[in-house]
C-alpha positions in Angstrom: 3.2 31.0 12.0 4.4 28.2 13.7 5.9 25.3 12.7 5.7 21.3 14.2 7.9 18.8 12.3 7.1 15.3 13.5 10.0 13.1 12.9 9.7 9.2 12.7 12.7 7.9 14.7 13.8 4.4 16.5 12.5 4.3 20.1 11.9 1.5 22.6 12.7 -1.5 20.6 10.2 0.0 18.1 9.7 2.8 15.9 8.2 6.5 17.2 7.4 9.9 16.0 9.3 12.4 18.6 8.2 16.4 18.1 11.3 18.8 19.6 12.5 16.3 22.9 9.2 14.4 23.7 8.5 11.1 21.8 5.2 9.2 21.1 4.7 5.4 22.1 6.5 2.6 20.3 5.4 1.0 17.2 5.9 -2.1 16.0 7.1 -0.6 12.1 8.2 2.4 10.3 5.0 2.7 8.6 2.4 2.4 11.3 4.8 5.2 13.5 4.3 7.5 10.0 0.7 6.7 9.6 0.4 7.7 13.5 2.7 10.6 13.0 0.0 12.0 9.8 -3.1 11.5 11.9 -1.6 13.6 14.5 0.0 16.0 12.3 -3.3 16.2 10.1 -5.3 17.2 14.0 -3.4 20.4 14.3 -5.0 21.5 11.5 -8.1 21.6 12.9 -9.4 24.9 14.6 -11.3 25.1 17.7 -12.7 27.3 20.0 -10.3 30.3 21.8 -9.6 29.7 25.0 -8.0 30.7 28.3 -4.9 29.2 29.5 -2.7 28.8 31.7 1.0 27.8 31.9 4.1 27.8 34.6 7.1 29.2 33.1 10.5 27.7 33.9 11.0 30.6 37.2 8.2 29.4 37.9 5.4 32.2 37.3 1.9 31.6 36.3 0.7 33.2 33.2 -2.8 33.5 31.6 -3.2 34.0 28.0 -6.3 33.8 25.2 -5.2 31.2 22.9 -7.2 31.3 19.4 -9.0 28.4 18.0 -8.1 29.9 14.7 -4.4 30.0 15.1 -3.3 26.7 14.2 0.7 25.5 13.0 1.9 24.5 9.8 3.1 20.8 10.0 5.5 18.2 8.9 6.2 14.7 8.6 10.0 13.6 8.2 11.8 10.4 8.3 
């Protein structure tokens, strides 16, 4: 299973959650990045419907894929 740790971090004059390299919008406090960083964390929990998608890869190949609604990621909030 796959695993998403968001991480509350300094950012923009402000305070963010960042997940691997991409970062959310600045807060104006620790807490309110956290809070933001639990609701988001707490939506991946949520199944769906399976879908079709598609992606690029990095050579730059299109691929299509079923991705369950079912298969959802354990998550984590640090900092």
């Amino acid at each position: 299973m796959t695993k998403v740790t968001y991480e509350i971090v300094k950012h923009d004059g402000g305070w963010a959650y960042r997940v691997e390299e991409t970062f959310s919008e600045p807060y104006p406090s620790h807490a309110a990045a956290r809070a933001a960083a639990e609701r988001a964390a707490s939506e991946q929990h949520a199944p769906g419907a399976s879908v079709i998608i598609s992606y690029e890869d990095k050579d730059g190949h299109w691929h299509k894929e079923v991705s369950s609604g079912k298969d959802r990621p354990e998550t984590d909030v640090e900092g």
